[in-house]
C-alpha positions as CSV (number, residue, x, y, z in Angstrom):
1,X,-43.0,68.6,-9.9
2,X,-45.0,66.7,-7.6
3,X,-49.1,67.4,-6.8
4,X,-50.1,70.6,-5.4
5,X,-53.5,69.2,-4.7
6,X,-52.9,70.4,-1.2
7,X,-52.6,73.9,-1.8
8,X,-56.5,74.0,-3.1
9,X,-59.8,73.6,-1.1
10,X,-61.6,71.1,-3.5
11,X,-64.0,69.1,-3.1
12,X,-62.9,65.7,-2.5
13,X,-65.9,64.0,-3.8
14,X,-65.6,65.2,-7.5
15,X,-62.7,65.3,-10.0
16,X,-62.1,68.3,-11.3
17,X,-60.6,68.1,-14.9
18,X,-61.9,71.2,-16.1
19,X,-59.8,74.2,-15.6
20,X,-60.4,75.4,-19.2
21,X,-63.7,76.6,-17.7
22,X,-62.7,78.0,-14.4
23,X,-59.7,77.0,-12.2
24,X,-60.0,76.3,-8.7
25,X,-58.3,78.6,-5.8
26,X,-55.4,78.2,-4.5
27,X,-56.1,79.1,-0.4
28,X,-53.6,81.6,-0.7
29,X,-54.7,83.6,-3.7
30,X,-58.5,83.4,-1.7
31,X,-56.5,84.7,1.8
32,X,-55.5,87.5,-0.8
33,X,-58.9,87.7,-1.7
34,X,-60.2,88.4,1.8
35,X,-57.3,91.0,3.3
36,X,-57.9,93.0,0.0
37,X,-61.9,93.0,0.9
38,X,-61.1,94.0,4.6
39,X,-58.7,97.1,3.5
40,X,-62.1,99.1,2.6
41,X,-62.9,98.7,6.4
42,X,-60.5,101.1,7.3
43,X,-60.3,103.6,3.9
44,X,-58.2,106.2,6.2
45,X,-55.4,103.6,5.3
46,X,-55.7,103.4,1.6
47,X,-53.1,105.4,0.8
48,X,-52.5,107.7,-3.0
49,X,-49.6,105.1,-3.2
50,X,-51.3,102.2,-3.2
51,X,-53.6,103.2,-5.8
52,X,-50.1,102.7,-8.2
53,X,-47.6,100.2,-6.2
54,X,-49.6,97.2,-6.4
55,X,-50.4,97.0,-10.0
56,X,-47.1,97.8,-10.6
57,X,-46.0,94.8,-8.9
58,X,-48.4,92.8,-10.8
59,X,-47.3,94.1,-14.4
60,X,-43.8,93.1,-13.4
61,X,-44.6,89.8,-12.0
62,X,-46.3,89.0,-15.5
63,X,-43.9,89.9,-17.0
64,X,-41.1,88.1,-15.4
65,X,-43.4,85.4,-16.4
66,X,-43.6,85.7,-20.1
67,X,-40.1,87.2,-20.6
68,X,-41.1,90.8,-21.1
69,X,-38.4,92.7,-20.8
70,X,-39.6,96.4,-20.9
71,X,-42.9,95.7,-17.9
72,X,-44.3,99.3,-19.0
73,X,-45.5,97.4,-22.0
74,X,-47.9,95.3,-19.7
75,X,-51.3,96.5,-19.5
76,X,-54.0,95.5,-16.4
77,X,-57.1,95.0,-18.3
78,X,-60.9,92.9,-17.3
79,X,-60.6,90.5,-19.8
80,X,-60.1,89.0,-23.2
81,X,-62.4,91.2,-24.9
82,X,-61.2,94.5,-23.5
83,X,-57.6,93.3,-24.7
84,X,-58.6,92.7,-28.2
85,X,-60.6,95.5,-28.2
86,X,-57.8,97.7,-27.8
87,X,-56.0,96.4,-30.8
88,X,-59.4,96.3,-32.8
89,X,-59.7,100.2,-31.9
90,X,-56.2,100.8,-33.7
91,X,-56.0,98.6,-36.2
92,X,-56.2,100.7,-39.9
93,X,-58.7,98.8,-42.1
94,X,-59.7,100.0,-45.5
95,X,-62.5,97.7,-48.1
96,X,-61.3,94.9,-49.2
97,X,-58.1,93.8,-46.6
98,X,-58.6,90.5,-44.1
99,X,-58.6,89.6,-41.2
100,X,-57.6,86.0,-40.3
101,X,-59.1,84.1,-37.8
102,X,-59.3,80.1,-37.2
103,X,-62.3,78.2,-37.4
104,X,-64.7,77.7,-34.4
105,X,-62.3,80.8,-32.2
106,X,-63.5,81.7,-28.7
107,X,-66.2,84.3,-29.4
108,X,-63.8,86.9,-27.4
109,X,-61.9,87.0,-30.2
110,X,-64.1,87.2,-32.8
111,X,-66.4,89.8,-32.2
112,X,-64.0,93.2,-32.2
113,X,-63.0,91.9,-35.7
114,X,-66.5,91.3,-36.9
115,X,-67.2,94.9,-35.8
116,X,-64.5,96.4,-37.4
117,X,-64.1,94.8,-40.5
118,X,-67.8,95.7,-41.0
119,X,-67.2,98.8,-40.2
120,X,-64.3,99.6,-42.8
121,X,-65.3,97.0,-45.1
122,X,-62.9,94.7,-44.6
123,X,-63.2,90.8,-45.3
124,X,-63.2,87.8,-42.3
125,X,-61.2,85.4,-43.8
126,X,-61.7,81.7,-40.8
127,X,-59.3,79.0,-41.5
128,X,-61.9,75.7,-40.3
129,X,-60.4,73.1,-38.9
130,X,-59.3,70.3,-41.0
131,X,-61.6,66.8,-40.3
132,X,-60.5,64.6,-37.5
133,X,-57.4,62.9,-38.3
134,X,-53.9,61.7,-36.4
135,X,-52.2,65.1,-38.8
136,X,-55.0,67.7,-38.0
137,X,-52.4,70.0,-35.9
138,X,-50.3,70.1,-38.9
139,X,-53.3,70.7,-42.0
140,X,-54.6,72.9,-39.4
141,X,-51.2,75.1,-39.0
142,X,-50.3,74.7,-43.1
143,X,-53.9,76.3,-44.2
144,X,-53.6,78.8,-41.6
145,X,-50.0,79.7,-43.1
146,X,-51.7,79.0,-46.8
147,X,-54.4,81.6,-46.3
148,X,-51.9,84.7,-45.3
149,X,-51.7,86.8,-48.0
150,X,-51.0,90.2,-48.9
151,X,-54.1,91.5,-48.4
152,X,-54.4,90.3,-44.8
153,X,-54.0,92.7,-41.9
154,X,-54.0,90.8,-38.8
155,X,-54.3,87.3,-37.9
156,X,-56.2,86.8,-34.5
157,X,-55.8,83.2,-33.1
158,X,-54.9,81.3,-29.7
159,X,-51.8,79.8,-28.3
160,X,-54.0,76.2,-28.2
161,X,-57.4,76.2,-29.5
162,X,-59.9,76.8,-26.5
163,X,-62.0,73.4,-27.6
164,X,-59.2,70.7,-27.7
165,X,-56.0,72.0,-27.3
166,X,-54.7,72.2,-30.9
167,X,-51.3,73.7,-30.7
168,X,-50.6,77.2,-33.7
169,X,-47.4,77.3,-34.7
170,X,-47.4,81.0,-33.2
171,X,-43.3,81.2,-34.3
172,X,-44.3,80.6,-38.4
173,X,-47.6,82.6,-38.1
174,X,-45.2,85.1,-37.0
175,X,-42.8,85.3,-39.3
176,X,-45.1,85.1,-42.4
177,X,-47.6,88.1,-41.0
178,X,-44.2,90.1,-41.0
179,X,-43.5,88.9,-44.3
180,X,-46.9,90.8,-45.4
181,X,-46.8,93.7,-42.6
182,X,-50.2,92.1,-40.7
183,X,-50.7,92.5,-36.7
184,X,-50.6,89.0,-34.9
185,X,-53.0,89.1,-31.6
186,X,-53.3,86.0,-29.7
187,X,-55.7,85.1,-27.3
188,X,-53.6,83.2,-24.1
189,X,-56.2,82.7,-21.9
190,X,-56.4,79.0,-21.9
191,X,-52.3,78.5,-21.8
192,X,-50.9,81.4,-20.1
193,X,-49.9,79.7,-16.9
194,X,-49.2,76.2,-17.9
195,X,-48.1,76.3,-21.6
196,X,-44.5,78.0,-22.4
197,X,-45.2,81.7,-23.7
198,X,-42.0,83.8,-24.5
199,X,-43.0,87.1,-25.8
200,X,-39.3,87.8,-27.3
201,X,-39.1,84.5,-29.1
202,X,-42.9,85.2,-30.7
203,X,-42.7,88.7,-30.6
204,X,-46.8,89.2,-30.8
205,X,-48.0,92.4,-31.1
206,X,-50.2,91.7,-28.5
207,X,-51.0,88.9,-25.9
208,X,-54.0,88.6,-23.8
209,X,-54.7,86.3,-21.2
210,X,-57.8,86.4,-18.9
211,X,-57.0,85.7,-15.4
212,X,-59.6,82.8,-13.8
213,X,-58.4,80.0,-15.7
214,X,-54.5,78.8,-16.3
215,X,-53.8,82.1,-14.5
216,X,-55.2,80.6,-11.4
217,X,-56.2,83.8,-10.2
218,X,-59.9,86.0,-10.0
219,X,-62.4,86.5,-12.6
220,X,-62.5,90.1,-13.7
221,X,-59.1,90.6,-14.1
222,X,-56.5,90.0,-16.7
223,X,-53.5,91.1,-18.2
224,X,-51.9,92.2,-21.6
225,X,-49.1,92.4,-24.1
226,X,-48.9,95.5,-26.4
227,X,-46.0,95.5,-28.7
228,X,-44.8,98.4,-30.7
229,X,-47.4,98.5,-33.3
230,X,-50.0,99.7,-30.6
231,X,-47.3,102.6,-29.3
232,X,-49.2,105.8,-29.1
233,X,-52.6,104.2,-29.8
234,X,-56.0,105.1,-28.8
235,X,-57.8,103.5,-25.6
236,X,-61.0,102.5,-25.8
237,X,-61.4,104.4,-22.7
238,X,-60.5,107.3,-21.1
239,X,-59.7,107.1,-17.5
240,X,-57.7,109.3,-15.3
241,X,-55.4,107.1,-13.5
242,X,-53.9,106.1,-17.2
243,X,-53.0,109.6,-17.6
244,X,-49.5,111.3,-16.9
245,X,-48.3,112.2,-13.8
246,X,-51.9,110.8,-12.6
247,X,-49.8,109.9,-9.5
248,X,-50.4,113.6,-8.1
249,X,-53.5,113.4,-7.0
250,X,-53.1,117.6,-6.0
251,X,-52.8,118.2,-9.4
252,X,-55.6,115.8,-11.1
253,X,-57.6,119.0,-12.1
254,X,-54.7,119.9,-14.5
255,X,-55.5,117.8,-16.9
256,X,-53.1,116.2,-18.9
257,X,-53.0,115.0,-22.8
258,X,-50.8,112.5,-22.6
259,X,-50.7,109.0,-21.2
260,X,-48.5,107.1,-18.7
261,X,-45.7,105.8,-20.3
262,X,-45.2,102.6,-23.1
263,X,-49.3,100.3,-23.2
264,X,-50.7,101.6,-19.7
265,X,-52.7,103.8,-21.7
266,X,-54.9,100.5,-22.6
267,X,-55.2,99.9,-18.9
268,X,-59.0,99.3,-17.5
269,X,-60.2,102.1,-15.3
270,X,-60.7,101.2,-11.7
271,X,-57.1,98.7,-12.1
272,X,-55.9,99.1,-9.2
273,X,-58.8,97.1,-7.6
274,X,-58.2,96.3,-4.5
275,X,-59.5,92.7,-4.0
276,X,-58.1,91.4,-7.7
277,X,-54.9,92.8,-8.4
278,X,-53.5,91.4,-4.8
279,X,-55.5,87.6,-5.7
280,X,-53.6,87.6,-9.6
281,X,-50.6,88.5,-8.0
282,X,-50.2,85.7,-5.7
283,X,-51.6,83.5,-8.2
284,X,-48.8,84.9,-10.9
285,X,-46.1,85.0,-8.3
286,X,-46.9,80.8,-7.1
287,X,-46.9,80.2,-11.1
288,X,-42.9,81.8,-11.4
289,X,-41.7,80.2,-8.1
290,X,-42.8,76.6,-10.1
291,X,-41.9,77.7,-13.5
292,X,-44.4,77.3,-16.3
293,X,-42.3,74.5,-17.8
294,X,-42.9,72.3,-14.6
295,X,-46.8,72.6,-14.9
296,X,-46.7,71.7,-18.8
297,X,-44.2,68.3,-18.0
298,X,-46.6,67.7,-14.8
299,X,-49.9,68.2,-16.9
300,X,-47.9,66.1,-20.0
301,X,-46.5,62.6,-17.3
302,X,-50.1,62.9,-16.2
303,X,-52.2,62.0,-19.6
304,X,-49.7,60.4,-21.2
305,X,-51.2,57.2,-20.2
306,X,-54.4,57.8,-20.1
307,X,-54.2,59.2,-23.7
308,X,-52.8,56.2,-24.9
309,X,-56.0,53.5,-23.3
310,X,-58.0,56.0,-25.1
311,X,-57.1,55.9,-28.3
312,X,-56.8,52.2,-27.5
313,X,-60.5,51.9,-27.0
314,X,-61.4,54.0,-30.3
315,X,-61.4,57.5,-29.2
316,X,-59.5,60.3,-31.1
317,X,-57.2,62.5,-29.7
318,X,-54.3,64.6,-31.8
319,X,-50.8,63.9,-31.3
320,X,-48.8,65.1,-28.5
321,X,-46.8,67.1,-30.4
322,X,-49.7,69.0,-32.0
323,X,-51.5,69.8,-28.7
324,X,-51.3,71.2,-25.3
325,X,-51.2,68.6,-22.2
326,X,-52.9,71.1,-19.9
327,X,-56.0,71.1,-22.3
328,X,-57.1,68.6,-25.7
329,X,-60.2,67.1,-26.7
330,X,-61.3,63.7,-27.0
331,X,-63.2,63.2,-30.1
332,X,-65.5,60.0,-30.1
333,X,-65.2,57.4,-32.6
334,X,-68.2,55.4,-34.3
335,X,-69.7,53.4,-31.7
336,X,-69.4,56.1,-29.1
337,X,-72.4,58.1,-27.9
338,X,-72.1,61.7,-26.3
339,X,-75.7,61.2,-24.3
340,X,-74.0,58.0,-22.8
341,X,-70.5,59.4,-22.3
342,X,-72.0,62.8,-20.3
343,X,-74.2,60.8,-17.8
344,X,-71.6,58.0,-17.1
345,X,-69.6,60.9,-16.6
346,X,-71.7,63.1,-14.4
347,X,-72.6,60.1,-12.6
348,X,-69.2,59.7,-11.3
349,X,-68.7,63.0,-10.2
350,X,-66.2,64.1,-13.2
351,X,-66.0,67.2,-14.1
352,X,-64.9,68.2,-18.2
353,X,-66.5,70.7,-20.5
354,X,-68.2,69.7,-24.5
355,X,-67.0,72.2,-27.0
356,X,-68.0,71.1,-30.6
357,X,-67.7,67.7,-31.0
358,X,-65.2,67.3,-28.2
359,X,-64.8,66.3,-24.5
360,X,-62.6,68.9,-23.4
361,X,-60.3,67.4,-20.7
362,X,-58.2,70.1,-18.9
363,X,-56.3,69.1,-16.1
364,X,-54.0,71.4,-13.8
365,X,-51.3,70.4,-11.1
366,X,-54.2,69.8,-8.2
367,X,-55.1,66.4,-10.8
368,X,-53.2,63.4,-9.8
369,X,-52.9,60.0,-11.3
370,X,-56.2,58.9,-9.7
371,X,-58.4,61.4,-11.3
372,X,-57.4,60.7,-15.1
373,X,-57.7,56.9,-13.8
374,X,-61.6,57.3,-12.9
375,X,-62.4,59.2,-16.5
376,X,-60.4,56.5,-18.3
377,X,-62.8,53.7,-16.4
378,X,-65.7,55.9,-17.2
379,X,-65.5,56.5,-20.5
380,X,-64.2,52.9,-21.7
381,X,-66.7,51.1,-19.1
């Protein structure tokens, strides 16, 4: 895969390594963007159809691109939160079971948890990350595994850890919570898009992904995973388009009990939106035509290098194996200073994020070789 720098409006004068935070446009998902604004102009054209047609091509375009083979199991959603609050709203708690979560999680998904283990009495059990070291993927991944016991319920965690990039072994969280009848949720909004995700090899029993960062698309918007665990579960809304036969739009006044068929009972209200759905479509369909492999490989040929002069000039970064490519941390070693390293950085125009005690560096197919050159000169300067 070569750059697709071209295929985004930014800003020449910066260097954008930062797409953990928010990831640029690509002009056609913003041309999306602008003929889905226009349609309100002429309402008289909005059709009952195209309330439904859309979104249904966006639930099978994501998931084509996880490998979800039943797409009725796909839910449109507005964002991480409303995802995991879904599974927070069905998942049976009584005093003294746990929850799992690792140490220093996205607040998205921590919150539902906190809320409903207070509410039944059930125990937060976070797994902190190990100190800095060269094996801190693996202690990480082992005390995660250590901590599942019989009493825990669900584990909630990430594909890569939203600060740095540390990779979960999402295949032996997996088959331990089976082993002990929890829930496994995982937050994907930092890796779906440019990290492998196959929901039949991890077999979650839910996935959520936000839509504005590896997604490329909108913010606003996202999309979900609910396995069987959720079937038949409660919403934490009731809306009428997630109702059955809501298609009818003659008939909406006979209201109906049941739901649309497999998770779209969890979708958001207002889903078929217009001006989002058609932008995270074409974002999602530009993602399958490259493959999801080929942005990982690009993302991994690009900081190979780099990764290597930085460790050579003291700074800590885990092993390849044990982190993402399209988004890890540099940790700073004892004669560093983070004051220093944010101006020199800000001064030349480079663009990262600080989470913890990390310089989050998250790079994305628009980055070229030039880009990861200028923040290895800035920061060993």
């Amino acid at each position: 895969m070569n750059s697709q720098k071209h295929l985004f409006n930014l800003d020449p004068n910066i260097t954008y390594l930062n797409c953990a935070y928010m990831s640029p446009m690509m002009k056609t998902v913003e041309e999306a963007g602008h003929k889905g604004l226009l349609r309100k102009r002429q309402p008289n054209e909005i059709g009952a159809e195209d309330f439904f047609n859309e979104a249904e091509e966006l639930r099978q375009a994501f998931a084509q691109f996880v490998n979800v083979t039943e797409p009725n199991r796909v839910a449109i959603v507005a964002s991480a939160s409303y995802g995991l609050a879904n599974v927070a709203n069905n998942l049976k708690l009584t005093s003294g079971d746990e929850i799992l979560l690792v140490g220093e999680q996205f607040p998205s998904n921590v919150y539902s948890w906190r809320k409903v283990a207070a509410e039944s009495g059930a125990n937060i059990i976070t797994v902190p990350a190990p100190p800095n070291s060269l094996e801190r993927g693996t202690e990480w991944n082992t005390k995660i595994l250590n901590a599942i016991s019989p009493k825990t319920k669900l584990v909630a965690c990430a594909h890569a850890h939203w600060s740095d990039g540390t990779l979960f072994d999402l295949k032996a969280i997996r088959k331990r919570t089976n082993e002990v009848g929890a829930w496994l949720a995982i937050d994907g909004t930092q890796t779906i898009g440019a990290l492998p995700f196959d929901i039949e090899e991890i077999q979650p029993d839910a996935l959520i992904a936000s839509g504005y960062k590896s997604l490329m698309g909108p913010y606003g918007i996202g999309m979900a995973y609910y396995g069987p665990a959720l079937d038949g579960g409660v919403p934490i809304e009731e809306n009428w388009i997630n109702r059955y036969k809501s298609e009818d739009f003659r008939n909406l006044v006979n209201y109906s009990d049941d739901y649309q068929p497999g998770a779209l009972r969890y979708e958001v209200g207002g889903h078929s939106n217009f001006i989002l759905v058609p932008m995270l479509l074409e974002a999602i369909r530009v993602l399958n035509s490259w493959g999801v492999e080929e942005v990982q490989n690009y993302c991994k040929q690009l900081v190979h290098e780099p990764v290597r002069q930085l460790r050579d000039a003291g700074f800590i970064i885990e092993k390849e194996d044990h982190r993402a490519s399209n988004i890890f941390g540099i940790r700073l070693g004892e004669h560093h200073d983070m004051a220093d390293i944010k101006n020199r950085l800000q001064e030349a125009n480079v663009f990262v994020s600080y989470r913890g005690d990390a310089v989050r560096i998250s790079p994305n197919v628009y980055n070229e070789t030039a880009d990861m050159d200028l923040l290895v000169k800035t920061l060993t300067r």
